[in-house]
PyMOL Python script that loads the backbone (N, CA, C, O; Angstrom):
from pymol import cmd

cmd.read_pdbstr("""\
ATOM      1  N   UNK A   1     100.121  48.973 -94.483  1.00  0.00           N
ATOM      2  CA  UNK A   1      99.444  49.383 -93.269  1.00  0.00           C
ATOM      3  C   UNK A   1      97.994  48.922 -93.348  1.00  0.00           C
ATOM      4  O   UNK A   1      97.317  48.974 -94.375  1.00  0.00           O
ATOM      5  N   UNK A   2      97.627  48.515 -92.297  1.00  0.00           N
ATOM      6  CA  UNK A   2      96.492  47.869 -91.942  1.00  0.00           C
ATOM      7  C   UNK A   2      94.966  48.500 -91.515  1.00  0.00           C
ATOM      8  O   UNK A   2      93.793  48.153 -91.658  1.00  0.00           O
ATOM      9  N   UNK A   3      95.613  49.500 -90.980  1.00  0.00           N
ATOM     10  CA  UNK A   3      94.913  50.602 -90.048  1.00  0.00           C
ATOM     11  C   UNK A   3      93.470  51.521 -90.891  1.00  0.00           C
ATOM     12  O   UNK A   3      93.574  51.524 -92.118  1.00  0.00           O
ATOM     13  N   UNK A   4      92.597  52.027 -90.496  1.00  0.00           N
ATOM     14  CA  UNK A   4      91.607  52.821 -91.279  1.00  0.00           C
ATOM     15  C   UNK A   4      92.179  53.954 -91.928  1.00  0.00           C
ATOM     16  O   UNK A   4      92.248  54.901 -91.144  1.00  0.00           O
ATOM     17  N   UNK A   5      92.581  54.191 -92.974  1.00  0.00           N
ATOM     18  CA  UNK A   5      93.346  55.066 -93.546  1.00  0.00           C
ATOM     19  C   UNK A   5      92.747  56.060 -93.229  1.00  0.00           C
ATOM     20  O   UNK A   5      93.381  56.947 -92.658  1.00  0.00           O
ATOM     21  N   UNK A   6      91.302  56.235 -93.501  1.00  0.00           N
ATOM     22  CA  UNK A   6      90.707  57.428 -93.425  1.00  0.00           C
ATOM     23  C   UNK A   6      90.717  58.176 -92.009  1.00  0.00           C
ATOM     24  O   UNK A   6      90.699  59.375 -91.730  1.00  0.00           O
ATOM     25  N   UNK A   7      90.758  56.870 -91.119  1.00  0.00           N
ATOM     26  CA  UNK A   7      90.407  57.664 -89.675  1.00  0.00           C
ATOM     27  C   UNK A   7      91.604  57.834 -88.869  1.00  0.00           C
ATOM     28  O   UNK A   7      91.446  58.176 -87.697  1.00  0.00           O
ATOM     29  N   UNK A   8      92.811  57.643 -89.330  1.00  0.00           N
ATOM     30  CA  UNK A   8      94.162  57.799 -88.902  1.00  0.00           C
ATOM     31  C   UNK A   8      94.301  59.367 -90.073  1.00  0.00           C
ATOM     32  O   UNK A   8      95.047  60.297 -89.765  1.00  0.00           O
ATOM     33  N   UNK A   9      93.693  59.380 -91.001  1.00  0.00           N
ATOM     34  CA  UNK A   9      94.378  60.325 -91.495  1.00  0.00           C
ATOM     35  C   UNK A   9      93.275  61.780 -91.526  1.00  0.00           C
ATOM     36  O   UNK A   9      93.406  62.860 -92.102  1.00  0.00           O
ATOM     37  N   UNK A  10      92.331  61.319 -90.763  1.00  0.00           N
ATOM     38  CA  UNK A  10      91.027  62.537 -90.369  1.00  0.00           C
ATOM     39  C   UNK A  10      92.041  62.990 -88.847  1.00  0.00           C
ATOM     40  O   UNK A  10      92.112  64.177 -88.526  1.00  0.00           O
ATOM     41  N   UNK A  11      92.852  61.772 -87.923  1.00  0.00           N
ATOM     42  CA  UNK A  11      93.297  62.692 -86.701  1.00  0.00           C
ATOM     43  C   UNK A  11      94.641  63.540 -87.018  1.00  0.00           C
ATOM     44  O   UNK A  11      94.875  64.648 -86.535  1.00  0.00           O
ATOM     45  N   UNK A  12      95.577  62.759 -88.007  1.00  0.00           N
ATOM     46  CA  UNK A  12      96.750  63.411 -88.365  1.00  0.00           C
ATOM     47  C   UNK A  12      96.544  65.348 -89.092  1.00  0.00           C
ATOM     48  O   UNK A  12      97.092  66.445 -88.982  1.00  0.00           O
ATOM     49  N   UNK A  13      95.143  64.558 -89.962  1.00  0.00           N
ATOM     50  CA  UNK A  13      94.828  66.240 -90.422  1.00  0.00           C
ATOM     51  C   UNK A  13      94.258  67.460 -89.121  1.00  0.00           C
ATOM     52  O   UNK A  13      94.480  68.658 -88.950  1.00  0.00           O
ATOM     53  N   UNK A  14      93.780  66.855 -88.688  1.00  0.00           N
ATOM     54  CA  UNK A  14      93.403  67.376 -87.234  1.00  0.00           C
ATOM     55  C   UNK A  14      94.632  68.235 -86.594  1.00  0.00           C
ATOM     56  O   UNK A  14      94.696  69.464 -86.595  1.00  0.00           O
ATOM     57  N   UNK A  15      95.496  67.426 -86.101  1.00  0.00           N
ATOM     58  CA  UNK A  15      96.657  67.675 -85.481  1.00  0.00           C
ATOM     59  C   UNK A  15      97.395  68.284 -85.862  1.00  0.00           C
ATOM     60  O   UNK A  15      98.237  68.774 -85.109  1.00  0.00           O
ATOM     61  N   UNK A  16      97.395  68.556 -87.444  1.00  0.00           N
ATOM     62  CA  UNK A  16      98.436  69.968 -87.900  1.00  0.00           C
ATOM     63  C   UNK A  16      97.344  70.831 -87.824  1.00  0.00           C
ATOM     64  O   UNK A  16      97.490  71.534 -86.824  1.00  0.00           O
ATOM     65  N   UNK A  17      96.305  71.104 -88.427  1.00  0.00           N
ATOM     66  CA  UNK A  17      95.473  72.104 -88.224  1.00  0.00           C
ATOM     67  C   UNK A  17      95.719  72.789 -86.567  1.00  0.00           C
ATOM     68  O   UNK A  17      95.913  73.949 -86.202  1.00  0.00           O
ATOM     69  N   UNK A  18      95.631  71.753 -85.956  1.00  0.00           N
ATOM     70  CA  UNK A  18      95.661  72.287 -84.108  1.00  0.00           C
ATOM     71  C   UNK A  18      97.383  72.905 -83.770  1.00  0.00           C
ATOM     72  O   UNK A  18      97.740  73.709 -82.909  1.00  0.00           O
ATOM     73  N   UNK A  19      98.077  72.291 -84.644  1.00  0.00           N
ATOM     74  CA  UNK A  19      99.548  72.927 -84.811  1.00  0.00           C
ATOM     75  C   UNK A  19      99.571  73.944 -85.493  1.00  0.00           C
ATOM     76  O   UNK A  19     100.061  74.933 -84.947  1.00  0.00           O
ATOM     77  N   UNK A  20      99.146  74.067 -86.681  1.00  0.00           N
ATOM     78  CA  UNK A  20      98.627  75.667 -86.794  1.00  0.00           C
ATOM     79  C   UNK A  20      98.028  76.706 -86.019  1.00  0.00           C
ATOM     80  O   UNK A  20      98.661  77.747 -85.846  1.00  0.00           O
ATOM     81  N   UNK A  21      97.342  76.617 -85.724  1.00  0.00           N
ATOM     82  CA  UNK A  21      96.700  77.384 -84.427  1.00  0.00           C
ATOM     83  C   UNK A  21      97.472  77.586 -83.198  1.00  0.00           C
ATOM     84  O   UNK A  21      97.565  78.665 -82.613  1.00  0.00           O
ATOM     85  N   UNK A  22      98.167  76.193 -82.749  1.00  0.00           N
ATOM     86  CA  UNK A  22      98.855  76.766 -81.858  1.00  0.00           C
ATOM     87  C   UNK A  22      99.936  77.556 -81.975  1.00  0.00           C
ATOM     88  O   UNK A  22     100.303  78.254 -81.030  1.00  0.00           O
ATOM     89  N   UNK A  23     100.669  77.536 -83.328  1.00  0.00           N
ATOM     90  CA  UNK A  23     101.522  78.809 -83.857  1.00  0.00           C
ATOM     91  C   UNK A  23     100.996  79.893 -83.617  1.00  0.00           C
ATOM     92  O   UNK A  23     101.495  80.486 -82.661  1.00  0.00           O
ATOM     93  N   UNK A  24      99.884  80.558 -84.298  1.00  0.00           N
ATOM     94  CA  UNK A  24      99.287  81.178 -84.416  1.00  0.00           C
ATOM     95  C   UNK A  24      99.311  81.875 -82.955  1.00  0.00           C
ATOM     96  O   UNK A  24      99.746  83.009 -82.754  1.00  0.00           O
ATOM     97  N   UNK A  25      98.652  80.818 -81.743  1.00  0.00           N
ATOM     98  CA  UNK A  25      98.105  81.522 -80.753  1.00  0.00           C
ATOM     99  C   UNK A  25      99.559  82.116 -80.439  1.00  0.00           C
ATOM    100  O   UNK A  25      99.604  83.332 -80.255  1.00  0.00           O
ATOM    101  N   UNK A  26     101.102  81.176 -80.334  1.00  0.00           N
ATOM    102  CA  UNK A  26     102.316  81.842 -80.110  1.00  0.00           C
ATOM    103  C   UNK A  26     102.483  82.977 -80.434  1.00  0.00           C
ATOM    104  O   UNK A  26     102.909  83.852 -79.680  1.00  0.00           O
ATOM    105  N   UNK A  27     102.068  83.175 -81.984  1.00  0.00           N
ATOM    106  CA  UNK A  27     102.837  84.715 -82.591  1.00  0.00           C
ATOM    107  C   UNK A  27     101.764  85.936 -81.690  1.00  0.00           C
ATOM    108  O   UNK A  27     101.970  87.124 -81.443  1.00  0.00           O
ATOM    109  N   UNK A  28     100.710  85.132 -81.397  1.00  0.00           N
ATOM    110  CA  UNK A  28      99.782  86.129 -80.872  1.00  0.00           C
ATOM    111  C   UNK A  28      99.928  86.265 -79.323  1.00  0.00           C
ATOM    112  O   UNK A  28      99.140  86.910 -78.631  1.00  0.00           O
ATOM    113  N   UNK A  29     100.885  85.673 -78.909  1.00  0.00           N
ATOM    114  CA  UNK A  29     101.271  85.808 -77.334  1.00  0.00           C
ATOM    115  C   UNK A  29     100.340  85.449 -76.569  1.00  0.00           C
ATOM    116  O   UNK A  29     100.490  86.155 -75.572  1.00  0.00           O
ATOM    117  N   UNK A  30      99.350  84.699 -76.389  1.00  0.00           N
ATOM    118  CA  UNK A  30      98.527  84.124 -75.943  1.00  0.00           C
ATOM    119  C   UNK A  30      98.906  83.441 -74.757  1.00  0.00           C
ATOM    120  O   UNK A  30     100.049  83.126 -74.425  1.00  0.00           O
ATOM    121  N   UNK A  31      97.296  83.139 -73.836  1.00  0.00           N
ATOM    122  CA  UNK A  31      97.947  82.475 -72.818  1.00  0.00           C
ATOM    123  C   UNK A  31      98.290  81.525 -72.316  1.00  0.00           C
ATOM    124  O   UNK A  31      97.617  80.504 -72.457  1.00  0.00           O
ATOM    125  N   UNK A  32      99.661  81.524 -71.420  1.00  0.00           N
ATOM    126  CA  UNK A  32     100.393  79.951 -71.654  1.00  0.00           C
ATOM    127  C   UNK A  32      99.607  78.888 -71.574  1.00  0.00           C
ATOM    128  O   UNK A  32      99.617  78.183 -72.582  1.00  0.00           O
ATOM    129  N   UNK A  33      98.613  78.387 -70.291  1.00  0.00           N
ATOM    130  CA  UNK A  33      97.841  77.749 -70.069  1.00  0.00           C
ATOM    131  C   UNK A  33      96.561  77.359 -71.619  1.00  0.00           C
ATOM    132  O   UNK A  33      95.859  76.349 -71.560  1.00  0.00           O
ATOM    133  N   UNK A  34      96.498  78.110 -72.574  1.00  0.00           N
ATOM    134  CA  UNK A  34      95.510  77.859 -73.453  1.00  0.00           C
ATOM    135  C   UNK A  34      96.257  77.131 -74.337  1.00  0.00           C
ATOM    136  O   UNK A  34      95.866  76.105 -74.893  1.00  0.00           O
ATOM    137  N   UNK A  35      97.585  77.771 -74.508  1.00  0.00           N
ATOM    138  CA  UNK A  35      98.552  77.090 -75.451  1.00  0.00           C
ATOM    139  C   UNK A  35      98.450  75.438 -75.214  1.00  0.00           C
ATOM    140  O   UNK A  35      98.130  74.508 -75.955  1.00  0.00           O
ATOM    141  N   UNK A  36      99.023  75.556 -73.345  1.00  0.00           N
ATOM    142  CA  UNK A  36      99.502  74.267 -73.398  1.00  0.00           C
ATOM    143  C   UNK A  36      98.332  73.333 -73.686  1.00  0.00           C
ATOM    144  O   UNK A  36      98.570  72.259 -74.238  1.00  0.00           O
ATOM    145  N   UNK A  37      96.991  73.688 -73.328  1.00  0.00           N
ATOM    146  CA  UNK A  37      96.065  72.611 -73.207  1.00  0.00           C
ATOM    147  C   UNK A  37      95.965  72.690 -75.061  1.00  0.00           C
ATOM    148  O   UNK A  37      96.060  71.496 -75.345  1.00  0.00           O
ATOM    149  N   UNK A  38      95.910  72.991 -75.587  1.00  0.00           N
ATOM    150  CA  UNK A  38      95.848  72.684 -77.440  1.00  0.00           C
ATOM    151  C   UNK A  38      97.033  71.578 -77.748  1.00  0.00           C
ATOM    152  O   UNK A  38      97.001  70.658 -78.566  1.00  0.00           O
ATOM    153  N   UNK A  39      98.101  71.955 -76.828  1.00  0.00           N
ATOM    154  CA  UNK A  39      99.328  71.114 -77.320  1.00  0.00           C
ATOM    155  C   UNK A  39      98.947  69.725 -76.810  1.00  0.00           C
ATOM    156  O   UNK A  39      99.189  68.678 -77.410  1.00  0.00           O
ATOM    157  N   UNK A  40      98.145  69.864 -75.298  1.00  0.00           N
ATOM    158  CA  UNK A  40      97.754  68.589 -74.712  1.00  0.00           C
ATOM    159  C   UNK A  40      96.814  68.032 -76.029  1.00  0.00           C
ATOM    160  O   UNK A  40      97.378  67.171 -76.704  1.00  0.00           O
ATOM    161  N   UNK A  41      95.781  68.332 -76.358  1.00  0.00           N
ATOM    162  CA  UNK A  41      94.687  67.971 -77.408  1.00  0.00           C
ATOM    163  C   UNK A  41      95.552  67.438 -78.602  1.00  0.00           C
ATOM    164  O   UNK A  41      95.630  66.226 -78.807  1.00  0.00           O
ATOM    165  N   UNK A  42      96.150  68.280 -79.325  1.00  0.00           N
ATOM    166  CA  UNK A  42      96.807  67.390 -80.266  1.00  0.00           C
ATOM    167  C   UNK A  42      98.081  66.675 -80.205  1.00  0.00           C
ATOM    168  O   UNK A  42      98.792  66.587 -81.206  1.00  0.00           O
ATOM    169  N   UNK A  43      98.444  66.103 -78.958  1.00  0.00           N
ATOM    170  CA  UNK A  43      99.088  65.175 -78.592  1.00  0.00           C
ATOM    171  C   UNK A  43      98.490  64.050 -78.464  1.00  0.00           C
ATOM    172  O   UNK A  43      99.148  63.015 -78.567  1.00  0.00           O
ATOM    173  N   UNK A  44      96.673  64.004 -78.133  1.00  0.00           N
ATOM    174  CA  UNK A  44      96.018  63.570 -77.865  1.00  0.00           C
ATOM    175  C   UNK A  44      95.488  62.240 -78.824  1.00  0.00           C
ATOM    176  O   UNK A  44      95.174  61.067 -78.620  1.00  0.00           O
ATOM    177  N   UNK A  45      95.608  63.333 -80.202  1.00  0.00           N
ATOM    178  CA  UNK A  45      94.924  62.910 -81.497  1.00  0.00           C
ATOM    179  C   UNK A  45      96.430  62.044 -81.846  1.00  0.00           C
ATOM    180  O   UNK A  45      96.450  60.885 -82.260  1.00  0.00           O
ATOM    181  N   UNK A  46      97.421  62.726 -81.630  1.00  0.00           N
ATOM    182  CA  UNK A  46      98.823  61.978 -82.480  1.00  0.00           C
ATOM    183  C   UNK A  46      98.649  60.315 -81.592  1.00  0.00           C
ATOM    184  O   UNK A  46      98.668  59.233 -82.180  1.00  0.00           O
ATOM    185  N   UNK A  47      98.540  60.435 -80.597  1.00  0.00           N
ATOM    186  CA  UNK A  47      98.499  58.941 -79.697  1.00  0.00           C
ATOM    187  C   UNK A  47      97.115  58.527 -80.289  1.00  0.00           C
ATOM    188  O   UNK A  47      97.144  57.316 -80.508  1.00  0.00           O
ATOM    189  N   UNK A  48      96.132  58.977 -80.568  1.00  0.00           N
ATOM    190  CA  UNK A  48      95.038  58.447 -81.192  1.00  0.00           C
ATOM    191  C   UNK A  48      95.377  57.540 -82.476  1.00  0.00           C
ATOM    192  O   UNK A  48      95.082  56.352 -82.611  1.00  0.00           O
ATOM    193  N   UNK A  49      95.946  58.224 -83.238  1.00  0.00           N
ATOM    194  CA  UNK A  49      96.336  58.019 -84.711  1.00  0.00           C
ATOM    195  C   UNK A  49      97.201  56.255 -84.513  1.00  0.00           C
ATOM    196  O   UNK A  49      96.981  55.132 -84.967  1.00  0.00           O
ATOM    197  N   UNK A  50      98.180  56.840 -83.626  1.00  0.00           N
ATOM    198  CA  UNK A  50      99.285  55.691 -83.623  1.00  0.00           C
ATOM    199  C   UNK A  50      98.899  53.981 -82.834  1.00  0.00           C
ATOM    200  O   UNK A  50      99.554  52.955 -82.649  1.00  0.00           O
ATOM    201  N   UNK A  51      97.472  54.426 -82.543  1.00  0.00           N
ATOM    202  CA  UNK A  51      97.028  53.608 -81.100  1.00  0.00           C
ATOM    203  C   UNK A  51      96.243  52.605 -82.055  1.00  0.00           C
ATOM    204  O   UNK A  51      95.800  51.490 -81.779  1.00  0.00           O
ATOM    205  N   UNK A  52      96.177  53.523 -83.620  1.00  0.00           N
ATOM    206  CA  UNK A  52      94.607  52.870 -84.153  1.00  0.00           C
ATOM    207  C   UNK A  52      96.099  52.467 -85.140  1.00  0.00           C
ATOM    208  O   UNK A  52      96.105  51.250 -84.953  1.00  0.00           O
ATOM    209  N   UNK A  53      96.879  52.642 -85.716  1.00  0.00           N
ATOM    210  CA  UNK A  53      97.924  52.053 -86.232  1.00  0.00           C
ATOM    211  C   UNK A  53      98.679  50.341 -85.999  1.00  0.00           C
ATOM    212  O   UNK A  53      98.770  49.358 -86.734  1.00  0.00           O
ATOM    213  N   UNK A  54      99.115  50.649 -84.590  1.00  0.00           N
ATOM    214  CA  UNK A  54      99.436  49.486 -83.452  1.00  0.00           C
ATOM    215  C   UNK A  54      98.433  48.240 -83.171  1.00  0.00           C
ATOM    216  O   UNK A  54      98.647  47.076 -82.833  1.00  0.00           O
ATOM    217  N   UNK A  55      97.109  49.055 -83.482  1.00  0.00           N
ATOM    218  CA  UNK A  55      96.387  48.064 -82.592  1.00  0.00           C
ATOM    219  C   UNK A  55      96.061  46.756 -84.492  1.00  0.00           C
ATOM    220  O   UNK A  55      95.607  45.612 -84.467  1.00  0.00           O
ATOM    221  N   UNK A  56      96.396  47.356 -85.469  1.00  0.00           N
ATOM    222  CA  UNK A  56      95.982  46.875 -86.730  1.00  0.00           C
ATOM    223  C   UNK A  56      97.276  46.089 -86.755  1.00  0.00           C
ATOM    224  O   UNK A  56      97.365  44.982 -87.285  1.00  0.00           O
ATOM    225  N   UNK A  57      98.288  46.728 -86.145  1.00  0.00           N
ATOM    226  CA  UNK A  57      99.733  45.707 -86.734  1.00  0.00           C
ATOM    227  C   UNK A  57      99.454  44.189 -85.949  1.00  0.00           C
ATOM    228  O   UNK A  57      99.616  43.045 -86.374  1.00  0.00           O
ATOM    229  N   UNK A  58      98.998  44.657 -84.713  1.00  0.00           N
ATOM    230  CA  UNK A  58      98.780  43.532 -83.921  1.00  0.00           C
ATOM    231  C   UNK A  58      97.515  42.501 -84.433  1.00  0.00           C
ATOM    232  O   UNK A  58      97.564  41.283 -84.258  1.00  0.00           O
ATOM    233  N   UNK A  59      96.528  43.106 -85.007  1.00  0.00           N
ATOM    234  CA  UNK A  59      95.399  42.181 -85.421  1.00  0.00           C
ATOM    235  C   UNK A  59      95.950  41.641 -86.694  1.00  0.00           C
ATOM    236  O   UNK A  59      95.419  40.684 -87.258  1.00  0.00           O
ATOM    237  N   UNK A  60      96.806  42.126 -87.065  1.00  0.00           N
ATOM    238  CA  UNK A  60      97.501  42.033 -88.682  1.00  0.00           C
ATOM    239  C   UNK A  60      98.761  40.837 -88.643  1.00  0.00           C
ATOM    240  O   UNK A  60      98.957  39.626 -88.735  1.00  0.00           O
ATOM    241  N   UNK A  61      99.275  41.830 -88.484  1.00  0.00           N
ATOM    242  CA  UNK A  61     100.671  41.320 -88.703  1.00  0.00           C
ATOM    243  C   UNK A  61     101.474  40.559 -87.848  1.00  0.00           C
ATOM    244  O   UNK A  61     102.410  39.889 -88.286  1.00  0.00           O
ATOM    245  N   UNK A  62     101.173  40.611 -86.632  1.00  0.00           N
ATOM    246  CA  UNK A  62     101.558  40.160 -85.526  1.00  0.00           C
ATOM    247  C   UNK A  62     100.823  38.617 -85.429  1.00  0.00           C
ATOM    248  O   UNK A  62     101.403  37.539 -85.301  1.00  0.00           O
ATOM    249  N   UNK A  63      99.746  38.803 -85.506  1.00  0.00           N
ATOM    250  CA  UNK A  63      99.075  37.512 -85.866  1.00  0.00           C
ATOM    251  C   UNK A  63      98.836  36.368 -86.627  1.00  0.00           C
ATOM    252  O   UNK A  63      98.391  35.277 -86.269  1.00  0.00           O
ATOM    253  N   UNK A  64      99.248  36.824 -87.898  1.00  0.00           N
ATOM    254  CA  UNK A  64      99.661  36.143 -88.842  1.00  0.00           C
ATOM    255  C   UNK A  64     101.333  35.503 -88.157  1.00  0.00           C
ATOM    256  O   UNK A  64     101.460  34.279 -88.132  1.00  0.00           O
ATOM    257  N   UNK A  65     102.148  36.107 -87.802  1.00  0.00           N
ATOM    258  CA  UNK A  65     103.436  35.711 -87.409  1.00  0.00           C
ATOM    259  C   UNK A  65     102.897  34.793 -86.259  1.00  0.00           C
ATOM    260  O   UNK A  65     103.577  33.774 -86.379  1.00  0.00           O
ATOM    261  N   UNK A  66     102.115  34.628 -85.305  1.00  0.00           N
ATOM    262  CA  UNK A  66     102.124  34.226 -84.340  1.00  0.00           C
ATOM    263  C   UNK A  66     102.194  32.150 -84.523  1.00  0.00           C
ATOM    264  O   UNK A  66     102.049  31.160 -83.805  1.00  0.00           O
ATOM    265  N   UNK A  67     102.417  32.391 -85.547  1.00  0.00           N
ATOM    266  CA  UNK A  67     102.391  30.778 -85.946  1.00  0.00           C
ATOM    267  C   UNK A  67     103.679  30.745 -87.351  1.00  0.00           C
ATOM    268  O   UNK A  67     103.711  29.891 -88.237  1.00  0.00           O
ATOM    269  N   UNK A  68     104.135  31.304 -87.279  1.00  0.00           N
ATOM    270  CA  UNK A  68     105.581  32.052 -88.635  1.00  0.00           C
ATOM    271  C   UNK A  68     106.493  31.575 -87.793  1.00  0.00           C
ATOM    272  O   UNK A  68     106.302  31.382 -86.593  1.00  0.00           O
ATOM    273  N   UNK A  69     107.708  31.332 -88.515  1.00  0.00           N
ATOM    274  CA  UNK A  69     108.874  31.420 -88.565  1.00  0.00           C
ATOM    275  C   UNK A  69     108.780  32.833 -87.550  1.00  0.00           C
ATOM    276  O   UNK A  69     108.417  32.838 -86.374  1.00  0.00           O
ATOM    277  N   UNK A  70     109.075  33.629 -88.103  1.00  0.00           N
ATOM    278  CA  UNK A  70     109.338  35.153 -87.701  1.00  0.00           C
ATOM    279  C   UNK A  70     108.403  35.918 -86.593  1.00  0.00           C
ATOM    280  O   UNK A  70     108.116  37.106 -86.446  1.00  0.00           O
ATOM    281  N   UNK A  71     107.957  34.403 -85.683  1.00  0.00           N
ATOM    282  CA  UNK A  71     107.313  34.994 -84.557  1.00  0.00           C
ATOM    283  C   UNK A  71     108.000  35.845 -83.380  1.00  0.00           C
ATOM    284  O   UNK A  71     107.578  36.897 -82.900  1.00  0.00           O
ATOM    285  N   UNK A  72     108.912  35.286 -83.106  1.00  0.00           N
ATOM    286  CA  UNK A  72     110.403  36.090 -82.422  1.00  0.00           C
ATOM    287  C   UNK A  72     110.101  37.779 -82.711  1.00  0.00           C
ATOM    288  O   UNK A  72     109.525  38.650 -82.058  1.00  0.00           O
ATOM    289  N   UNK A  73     110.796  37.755 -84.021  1.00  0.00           N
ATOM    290  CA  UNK A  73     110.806  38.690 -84.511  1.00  0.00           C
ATOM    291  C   UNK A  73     109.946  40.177 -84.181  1.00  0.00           C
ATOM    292  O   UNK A  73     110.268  41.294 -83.774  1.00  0.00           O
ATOM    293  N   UNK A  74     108.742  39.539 -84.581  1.00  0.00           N
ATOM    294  CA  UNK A  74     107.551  40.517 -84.252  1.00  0.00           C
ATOM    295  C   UNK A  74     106.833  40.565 -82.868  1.00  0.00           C
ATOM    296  O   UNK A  74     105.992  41.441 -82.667  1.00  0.00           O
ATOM    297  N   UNK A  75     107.135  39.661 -81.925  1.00  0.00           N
ATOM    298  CA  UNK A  75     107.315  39.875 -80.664  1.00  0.00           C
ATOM    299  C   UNK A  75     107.941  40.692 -79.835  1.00  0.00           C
ATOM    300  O   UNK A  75     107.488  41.206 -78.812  1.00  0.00           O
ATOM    301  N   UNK A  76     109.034  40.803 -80.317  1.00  0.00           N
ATOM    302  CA  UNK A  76     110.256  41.532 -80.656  1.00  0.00           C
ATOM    303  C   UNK A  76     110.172  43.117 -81.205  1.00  0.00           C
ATOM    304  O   UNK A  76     110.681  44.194 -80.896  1.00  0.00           O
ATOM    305  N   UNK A  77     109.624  42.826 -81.782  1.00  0.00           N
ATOM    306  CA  UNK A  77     108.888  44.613 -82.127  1.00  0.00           C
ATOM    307  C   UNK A  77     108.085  45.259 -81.814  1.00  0.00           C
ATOM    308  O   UNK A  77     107.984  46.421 -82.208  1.00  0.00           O
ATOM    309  N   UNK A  78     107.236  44.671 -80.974  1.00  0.00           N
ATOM    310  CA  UNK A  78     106.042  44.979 -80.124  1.00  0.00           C
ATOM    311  C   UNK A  78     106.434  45.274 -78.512  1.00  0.00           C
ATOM    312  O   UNK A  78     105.812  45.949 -77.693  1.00  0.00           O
ATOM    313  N   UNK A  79     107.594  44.580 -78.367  1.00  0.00           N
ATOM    314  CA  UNK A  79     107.862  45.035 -77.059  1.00  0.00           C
ATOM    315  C   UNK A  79     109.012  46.210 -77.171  1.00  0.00           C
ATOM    316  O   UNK A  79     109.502  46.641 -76.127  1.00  0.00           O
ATOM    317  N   UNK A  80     109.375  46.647 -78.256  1.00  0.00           N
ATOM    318  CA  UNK A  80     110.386  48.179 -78.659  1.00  0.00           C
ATOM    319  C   UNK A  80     109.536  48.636 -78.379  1.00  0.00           C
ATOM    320  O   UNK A  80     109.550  49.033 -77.213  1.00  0.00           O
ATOM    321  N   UNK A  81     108.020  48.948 -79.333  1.00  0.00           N
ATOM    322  CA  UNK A  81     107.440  49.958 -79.442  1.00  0.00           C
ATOM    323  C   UNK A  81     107.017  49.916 -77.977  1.00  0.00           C
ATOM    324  O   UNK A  81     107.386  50.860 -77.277  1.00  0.00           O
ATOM    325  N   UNK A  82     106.338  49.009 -77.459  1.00  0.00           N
ATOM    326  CA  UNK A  82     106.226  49.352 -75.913  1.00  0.00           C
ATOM    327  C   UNK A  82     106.861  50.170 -75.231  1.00  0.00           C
ATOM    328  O   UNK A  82     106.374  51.170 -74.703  1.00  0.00           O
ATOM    329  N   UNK A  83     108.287  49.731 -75.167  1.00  0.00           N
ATOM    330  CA  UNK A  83     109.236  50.191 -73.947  1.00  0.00           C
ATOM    331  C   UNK A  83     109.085  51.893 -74.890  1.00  0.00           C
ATOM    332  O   UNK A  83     109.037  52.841 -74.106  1.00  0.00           O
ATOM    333  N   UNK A  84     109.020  52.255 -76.288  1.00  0.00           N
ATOM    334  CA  UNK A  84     109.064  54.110 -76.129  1.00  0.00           C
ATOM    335  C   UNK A  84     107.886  54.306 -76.202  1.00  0.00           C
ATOM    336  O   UNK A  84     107.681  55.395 -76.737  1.00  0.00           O
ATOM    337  N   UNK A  85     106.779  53.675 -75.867  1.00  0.00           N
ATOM    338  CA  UNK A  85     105.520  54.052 -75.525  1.00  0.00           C
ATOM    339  C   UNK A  85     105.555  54.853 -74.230  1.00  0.00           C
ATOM    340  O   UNK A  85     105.130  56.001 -74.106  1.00  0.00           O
ATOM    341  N   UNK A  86     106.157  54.049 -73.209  1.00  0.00           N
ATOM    342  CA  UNK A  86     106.259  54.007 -72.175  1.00  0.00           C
ATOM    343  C   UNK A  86     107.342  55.029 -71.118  1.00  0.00           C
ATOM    344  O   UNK A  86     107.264  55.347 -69.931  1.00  0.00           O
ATOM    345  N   UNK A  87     108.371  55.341 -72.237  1.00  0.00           N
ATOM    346  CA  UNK A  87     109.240  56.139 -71.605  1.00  0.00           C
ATOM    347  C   UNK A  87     108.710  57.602 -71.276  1.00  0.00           C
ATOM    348  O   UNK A  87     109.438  58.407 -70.696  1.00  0.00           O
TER     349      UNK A  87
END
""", "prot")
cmd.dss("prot")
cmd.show_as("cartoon", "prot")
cmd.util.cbc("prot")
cmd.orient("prot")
């Protein structure tokens, strides 16, 4: 992996912490609307994480292929991850 380890793994730590809490606010019956917007936030950070992931495969790996044998290939994998980006 290509990606800033540190700053993919400062949002991932983020995002369970905010999954903790939002347990938390559950057991505490809290209100729906506060819940959902925490769940919005660290959904936020998980697409953060994966965005700064993607965007390294592409400066990476994808690029290097773009003159490979195995350009297909990784063309090819970039438009998967698209289409469940997207769904």
């Amino acid at each position: 992996m290509q990606a800033d380890h540190k700053k993919v793994e400062r949002y991932l730590k983020t995002a369970r912490g905010q999954i903790d809490g939002i347990l938390r606010m559950i057991e505490d019956d809290r209100y729906c609307i506060d819940i959902s917007t925490q769940l919005m936030a660290t959904q936020a950070l998980l697409n953060k994480a994966n965005k700064e992931i993607l965007a390294e495969h592409m400066r990476h790996c994808v690029n290097e292929a773009s003159t490979g044998e195995n350009r297909e290939e990784k063309i090819e994998e970039m438009v998967k991850i698209i289409d469940k980006l997207v769904k």
